[in-house]
N, CA, C and O atoms as a GROMACS GRO file, in nm:
protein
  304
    1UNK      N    1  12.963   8.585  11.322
    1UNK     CA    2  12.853   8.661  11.382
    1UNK      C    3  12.789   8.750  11.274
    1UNK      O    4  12.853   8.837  11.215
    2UNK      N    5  12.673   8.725  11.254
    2UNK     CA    6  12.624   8.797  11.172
    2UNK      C    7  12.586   8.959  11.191
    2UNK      O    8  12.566   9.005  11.303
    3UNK      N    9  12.579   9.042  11.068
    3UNK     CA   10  12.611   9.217  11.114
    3UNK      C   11  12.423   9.245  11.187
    3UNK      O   12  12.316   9.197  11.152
    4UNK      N   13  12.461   9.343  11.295
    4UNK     CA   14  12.325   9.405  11.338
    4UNK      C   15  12.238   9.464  11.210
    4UNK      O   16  12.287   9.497  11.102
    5UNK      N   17  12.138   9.468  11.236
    5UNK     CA   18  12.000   9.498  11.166
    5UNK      C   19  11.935   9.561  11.217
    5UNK      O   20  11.865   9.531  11.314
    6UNK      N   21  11.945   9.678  11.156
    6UNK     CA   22  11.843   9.814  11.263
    6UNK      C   23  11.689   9.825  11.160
    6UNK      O   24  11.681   9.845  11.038
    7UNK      N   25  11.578   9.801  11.265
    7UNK     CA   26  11.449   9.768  11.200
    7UNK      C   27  11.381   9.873  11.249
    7UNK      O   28  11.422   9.947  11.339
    8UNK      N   29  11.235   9.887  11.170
    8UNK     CA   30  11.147  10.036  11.233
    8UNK      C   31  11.121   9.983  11.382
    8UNK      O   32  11.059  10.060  11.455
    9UNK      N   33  11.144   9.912  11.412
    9UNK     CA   34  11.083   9.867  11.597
    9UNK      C   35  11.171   9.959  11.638
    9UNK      O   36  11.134  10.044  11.719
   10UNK      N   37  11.358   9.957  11.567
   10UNK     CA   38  11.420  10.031  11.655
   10UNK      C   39  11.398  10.178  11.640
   10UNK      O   40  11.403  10.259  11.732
   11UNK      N   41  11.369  10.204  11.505
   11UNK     CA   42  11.314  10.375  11.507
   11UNK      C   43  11.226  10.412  11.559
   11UNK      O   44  11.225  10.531  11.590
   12UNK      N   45  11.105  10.319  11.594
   12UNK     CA   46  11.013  10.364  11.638
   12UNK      C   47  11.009  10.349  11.795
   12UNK      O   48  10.906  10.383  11.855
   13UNK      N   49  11.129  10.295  11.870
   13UNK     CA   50  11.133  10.297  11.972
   13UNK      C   51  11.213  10.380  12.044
   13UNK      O   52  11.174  10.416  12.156
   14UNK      N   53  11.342  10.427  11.992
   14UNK     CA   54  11.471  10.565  12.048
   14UNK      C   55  11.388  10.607  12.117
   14UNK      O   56  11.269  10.617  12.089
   15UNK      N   57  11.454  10.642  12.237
   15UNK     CA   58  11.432  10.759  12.314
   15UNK      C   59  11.502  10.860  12.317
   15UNK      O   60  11.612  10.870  12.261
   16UNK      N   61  11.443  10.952  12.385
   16UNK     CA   62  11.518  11.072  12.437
   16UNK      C   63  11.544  11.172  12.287
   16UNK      O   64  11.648  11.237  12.287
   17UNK      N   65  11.457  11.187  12.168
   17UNK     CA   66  11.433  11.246  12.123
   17UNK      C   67  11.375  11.349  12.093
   17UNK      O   68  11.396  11.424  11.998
   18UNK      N   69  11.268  11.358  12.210
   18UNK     CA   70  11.111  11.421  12.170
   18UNK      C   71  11.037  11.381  12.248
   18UNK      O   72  11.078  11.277  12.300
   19UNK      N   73  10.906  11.427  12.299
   19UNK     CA   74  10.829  11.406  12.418
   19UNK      C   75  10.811  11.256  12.396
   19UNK      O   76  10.795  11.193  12.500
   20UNK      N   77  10.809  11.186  12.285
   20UNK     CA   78  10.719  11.049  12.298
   20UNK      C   79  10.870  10.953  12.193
   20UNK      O   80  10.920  11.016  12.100
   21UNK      N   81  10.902  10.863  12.213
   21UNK     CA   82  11.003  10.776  12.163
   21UNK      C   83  10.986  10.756  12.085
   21UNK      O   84  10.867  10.752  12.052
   22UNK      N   85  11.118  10.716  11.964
   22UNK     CA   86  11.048  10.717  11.807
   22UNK      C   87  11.127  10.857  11.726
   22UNK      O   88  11.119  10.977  11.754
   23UNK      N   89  11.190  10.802  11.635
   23UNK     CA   90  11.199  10.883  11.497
   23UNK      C   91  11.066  10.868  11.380
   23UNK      O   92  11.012  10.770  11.329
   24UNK      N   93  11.040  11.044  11.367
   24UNK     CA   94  10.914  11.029  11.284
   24UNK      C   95  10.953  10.969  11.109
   24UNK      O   96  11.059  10.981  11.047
   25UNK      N   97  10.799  10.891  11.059
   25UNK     CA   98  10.875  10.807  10.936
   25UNK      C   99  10.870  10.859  10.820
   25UNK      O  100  10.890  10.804  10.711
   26UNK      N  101  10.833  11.005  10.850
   26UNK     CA  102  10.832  11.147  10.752
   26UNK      C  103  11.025  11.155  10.726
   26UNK      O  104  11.097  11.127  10.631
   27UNK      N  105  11.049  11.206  10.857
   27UNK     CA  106  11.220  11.210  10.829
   27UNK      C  107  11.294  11.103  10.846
   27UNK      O  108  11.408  11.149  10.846
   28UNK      N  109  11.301  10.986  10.861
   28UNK     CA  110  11.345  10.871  10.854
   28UNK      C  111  11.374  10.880  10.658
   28UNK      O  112  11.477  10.886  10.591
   29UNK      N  113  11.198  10.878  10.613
   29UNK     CA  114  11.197  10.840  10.449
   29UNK      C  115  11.289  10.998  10.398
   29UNK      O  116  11.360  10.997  10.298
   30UNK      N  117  11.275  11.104  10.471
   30UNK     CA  118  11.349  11.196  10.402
   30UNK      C  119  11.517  11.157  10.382
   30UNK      O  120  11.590  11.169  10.284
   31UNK      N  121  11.548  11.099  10.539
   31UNK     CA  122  11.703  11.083  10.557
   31UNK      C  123  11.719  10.969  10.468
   31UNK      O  124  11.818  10.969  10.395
   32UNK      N  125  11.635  10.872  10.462
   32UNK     CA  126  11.714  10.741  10.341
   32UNK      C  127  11.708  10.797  10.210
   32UNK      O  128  11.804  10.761  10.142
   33UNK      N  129  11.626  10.874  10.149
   33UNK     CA  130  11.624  10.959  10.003
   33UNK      C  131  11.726  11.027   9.972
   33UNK      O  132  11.793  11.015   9.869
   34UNK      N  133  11.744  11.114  10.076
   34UNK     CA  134  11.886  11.170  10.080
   34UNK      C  135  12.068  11.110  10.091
   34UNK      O  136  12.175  11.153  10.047
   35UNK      N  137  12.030  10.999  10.168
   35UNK     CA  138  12.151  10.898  10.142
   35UNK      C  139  12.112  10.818  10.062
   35UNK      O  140  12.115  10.718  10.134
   36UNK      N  141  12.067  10.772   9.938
   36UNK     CA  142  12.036  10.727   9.861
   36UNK      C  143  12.025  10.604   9.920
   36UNK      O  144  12.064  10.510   9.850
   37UNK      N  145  11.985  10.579  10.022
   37UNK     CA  146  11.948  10.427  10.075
   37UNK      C  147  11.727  10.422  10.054
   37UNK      O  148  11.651  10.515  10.030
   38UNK      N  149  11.699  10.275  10.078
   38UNK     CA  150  11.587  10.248  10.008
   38UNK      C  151  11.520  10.211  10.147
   38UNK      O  152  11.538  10.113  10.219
   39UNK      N  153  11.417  10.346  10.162
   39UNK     CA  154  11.351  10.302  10.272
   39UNK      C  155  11.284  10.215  10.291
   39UNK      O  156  11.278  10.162  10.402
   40UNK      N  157  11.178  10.156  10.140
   40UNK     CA  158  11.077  10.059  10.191
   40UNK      C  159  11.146   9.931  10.180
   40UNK      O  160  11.067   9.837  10.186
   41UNK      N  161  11.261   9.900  10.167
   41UNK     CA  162  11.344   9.804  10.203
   41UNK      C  163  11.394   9.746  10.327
   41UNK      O  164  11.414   9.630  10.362
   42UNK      N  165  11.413   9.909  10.406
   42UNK     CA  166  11.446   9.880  10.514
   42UNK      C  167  11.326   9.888  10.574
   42UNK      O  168  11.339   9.855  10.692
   43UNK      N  169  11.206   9.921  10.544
   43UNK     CA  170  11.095   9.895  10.623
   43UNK      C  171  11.029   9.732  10.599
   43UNK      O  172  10.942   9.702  10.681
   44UNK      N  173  11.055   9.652  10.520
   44UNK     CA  174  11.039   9.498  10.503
   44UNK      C  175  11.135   9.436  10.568
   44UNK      O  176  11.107   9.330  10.624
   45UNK      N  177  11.276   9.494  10.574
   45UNK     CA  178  11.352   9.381  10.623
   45UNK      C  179  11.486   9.424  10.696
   45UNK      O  180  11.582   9.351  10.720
   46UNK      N  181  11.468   9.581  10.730
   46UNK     CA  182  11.548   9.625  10.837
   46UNK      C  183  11.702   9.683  10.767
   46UNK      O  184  11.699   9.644  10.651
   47UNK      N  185  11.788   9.734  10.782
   47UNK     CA  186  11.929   9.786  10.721
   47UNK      C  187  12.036   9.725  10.776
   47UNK      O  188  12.016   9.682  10.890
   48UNK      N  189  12.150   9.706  10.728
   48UNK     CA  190  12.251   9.693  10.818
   48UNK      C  191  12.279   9.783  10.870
   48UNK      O  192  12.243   9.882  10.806
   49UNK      N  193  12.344   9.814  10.986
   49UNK     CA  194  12.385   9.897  11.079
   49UNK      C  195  12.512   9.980  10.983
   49UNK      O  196  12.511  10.096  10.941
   50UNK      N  197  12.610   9.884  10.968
   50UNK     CA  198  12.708   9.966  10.873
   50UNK      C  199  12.692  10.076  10.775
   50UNK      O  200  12.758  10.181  10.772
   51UNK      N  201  12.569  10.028  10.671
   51UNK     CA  202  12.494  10.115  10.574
   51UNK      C  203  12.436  10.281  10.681
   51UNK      O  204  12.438  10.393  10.632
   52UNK      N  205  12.408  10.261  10.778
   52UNK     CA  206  12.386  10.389  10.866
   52UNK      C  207  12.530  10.466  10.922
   52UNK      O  208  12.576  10.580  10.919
   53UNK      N  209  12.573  10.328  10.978
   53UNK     CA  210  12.712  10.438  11.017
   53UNK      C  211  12.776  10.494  10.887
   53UNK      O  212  12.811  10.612  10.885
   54UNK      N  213  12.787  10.441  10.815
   54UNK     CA  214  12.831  10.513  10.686
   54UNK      C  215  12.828  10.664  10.652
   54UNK      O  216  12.925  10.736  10.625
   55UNK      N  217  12.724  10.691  10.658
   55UNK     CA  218  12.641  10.813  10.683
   55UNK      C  219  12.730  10.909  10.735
   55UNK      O  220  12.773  11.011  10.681
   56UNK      N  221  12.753  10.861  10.854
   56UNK     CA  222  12.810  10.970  10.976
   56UNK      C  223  12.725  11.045  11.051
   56UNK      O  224  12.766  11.115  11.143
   57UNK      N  225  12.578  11.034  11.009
   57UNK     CA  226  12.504  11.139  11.011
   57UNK      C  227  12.447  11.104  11.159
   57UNK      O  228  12.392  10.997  11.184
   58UNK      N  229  12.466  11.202  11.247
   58UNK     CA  230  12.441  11.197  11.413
   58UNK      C  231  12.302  11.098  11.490
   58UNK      O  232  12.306  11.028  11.591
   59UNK      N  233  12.207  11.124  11.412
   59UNK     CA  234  12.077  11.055  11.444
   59UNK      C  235  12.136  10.936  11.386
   59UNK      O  236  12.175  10.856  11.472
   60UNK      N  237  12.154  10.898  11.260
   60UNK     CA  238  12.168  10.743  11.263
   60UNK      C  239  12.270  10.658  11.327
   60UNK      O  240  12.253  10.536  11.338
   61UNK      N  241  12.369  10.715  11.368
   61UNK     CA  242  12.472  10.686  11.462
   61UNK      C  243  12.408  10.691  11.634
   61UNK      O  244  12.476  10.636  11.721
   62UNK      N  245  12.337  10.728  11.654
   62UNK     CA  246  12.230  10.694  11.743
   62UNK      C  247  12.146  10.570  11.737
   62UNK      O  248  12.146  10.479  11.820
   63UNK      N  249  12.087  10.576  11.646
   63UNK     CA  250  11.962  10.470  11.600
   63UNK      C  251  12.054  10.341  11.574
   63UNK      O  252  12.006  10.231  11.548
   64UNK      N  253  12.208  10.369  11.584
   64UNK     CA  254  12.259  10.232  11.584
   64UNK      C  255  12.288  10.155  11.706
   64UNK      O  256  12.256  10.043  11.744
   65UNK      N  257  12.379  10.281  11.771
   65UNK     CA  258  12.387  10.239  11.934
   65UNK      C  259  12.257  10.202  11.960
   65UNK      O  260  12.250  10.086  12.002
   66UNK      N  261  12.134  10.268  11.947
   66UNK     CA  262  12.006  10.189  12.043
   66UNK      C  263  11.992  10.079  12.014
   66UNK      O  264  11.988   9.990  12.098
   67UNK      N  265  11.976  10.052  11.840
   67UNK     CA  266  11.968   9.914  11.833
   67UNK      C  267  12.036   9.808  11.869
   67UNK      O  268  11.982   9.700  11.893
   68UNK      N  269  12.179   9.831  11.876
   68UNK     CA  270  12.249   9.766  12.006
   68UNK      C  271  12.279   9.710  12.107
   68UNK      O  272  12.334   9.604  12.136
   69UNK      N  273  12.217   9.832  12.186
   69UNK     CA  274  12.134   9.832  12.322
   69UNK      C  275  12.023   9.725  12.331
   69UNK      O  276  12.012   9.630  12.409
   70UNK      N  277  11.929   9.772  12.212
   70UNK     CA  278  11.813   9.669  12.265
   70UNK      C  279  11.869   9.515  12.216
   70UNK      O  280  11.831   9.425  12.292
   71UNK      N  281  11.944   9.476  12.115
   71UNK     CA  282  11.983   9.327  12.099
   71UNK      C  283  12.034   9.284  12.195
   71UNK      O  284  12.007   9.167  12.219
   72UNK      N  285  12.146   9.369  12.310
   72UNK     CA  286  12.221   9.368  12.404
   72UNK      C  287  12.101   9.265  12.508
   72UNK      O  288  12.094   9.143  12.522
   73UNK      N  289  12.025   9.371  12.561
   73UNK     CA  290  11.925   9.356  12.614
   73UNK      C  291  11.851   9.223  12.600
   73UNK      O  292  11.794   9.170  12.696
   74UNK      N  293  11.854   9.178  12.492
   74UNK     CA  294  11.756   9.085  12.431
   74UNK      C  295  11.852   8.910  12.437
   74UNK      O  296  11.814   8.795  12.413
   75UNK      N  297  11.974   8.962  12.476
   75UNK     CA  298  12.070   8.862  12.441
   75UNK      C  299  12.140   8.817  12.353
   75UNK      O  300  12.219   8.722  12.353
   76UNK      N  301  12.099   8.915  12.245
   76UNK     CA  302  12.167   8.892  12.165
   76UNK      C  303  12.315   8.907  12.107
   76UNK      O  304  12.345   8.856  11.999
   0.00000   0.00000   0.00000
């Protein structure tokens, strides 16, 4: 089984953040700079999920479960 792939569809879709769904791609590019991960990479072709949990860091441990959720959803 190949590993999940969390893409901007899924950032830009989270809920329950903020009046309107969506992590903004101001702090998204701040949080990958800071974990030395490569945002416009993951904006062409999405991250592994692992590379986020790694982190530990609460929002992306979120943004993984959703993406989850929505493959779940999707059948995948």
């Amino acid at each position: 089984m190949a590993e999940l792939s969390v893409t901007t569809a899924h950032l830009r879709s989270i809920p329950g953040f903020g009046r309107k769904p969506g992590f903004c791609a101001a702090g998204a590019r701040a949080f990958f700079k800071s974990h030395g991960l490569d945002y416009q990479a993951f904006a062409r072709e999405g991250i592994p999920a692992s590379k986020l949990e790694a982190t530990g860091d609460g929002l992306a441990l979120a943004l993984v479960a959703w993406a989850r959720e929505c493959e779940a959803a999707d059948g995948r």
